[in-house]
N, CA, C and O of each residue as an XYZ file, in Angstrom:
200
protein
N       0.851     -1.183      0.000
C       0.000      0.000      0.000
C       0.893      1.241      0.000
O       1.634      1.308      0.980
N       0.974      2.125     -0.786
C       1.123      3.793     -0.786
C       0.970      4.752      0.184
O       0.097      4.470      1.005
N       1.378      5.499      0.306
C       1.326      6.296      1.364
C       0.213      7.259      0.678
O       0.051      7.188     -0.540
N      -0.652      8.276      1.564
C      -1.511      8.784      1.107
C      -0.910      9.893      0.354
O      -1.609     10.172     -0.620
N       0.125     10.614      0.461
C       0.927     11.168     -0.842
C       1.164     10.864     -2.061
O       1.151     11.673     -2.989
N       1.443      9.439     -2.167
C       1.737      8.773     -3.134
C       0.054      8.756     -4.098
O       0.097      8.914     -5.318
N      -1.066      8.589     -3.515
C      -2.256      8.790     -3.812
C      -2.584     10.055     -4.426
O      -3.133     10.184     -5.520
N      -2.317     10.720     -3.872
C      -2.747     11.808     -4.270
C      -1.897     12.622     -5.274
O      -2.526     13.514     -5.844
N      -0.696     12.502     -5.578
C       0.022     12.725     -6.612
C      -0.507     11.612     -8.002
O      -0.203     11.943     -9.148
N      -1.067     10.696     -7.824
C      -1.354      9.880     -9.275
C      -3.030     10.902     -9.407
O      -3.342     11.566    -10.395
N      -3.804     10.765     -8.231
C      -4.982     11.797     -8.692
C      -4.829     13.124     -9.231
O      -5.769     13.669     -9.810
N      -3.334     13.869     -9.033
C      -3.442     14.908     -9.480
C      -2.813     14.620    -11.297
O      -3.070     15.216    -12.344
N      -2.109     13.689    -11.051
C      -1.652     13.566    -12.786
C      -3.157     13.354    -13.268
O      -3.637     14.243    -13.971
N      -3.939     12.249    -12.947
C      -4.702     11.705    -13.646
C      -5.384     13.070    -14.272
O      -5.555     13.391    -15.448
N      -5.725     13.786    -12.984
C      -6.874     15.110    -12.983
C      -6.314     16.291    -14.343
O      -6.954     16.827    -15.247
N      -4.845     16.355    -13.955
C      -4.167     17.222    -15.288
C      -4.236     16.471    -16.492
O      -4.564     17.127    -17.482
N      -4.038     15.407    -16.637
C      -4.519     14.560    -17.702
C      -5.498     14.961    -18.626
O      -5.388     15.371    -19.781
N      -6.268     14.809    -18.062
C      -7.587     14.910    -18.232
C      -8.287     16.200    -18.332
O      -9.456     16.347    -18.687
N      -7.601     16.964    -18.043
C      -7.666     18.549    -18.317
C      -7.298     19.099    -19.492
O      -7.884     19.964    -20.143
N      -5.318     17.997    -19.934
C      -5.131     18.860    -21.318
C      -5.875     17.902    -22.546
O      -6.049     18.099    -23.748
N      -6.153     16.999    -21.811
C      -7.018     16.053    -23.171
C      -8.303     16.754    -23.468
O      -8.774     16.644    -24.600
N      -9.030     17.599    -22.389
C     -10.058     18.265    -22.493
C      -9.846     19.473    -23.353
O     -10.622     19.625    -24.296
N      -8.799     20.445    -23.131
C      -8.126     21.247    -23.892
C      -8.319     21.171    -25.355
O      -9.040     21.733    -26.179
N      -7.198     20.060    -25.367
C      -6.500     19.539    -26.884
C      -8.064     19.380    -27.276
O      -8.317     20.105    -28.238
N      -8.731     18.948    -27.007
C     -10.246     18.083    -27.952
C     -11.161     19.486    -28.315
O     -11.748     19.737    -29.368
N     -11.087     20.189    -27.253
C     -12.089     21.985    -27.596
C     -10.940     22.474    -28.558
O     -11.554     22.554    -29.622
N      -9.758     22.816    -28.799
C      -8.796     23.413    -29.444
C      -9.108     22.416    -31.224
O      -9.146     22.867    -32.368
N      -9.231     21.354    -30.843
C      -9.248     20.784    -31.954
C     -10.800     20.882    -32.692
O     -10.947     21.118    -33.891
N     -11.960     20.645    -31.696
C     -13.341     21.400    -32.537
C     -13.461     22.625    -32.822
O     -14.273     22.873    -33.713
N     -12.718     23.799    -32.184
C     -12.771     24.829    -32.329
C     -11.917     24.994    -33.949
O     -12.406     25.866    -34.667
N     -11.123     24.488    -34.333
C     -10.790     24.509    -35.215
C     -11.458     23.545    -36.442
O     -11.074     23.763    -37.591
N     -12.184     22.770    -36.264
C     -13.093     22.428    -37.133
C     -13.790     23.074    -37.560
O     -14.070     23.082    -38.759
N     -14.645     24.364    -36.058
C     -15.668     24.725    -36.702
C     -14.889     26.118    -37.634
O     -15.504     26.756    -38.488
N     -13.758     26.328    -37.329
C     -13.006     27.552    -37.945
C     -13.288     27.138    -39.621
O     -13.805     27.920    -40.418
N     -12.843     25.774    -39.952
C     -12.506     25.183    -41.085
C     -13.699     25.272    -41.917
O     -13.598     25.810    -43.020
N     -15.231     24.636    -41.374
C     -16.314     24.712    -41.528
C     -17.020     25.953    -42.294
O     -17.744     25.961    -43.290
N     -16.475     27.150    -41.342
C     -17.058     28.392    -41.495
C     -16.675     29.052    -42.666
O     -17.244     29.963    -43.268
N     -15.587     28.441    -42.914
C     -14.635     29.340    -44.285
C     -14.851     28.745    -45.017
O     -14.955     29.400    -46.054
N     -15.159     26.836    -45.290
C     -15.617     26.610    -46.696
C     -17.281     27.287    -46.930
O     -17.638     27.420    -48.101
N     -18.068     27.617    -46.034
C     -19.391     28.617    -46.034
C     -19.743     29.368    -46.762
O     -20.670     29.488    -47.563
N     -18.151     30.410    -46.139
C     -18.049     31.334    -46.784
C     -17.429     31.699    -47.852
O     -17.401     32.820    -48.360
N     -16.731     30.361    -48.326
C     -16.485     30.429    -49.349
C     -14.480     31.163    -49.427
O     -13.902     31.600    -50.422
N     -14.121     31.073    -48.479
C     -12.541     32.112    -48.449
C     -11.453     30.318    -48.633
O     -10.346     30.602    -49.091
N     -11.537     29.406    -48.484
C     -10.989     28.404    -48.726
C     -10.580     28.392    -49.975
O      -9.446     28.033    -50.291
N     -11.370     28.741    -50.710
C     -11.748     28.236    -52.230
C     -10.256     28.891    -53.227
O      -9.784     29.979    -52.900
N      -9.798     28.295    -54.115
C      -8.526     29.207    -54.707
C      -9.082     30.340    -56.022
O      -9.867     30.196    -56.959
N      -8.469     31.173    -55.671
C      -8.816     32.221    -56.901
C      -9.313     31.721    -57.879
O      -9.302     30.502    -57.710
N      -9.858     32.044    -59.054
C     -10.481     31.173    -60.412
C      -8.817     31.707    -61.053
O      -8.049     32.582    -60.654
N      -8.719     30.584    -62.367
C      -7.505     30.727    -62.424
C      -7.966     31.651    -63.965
O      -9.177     31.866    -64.003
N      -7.279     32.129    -65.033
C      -7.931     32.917    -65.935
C      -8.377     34.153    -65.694
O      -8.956     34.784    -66.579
């Protein structure tokens, strides 16, 4: 058995863990919907060539 330090240092990784995975996943829809919005609007698209 662990000492109750030892406990509570794996709950705090787990907890940060789980914080930047929460991060990374909003950072990454947020940029979907960035992606989304611009084929919409149409600014993705390449100049017409001619």
């Amino acid at each position: 058995m662990g000492t109750p330090a030892d406990y509570t240092v794996i709950v705090l990784l787990v907890a940060v863990g789980v914080g930047l995975w929460t991060a990374l996943d909003r950072l990454a829809q947020l940029q979907r919907d960035v992606d989304a919005l611009k084929r919409r609007a149409g600014i993705d698209e390449p100049p017409p060539q001619g």
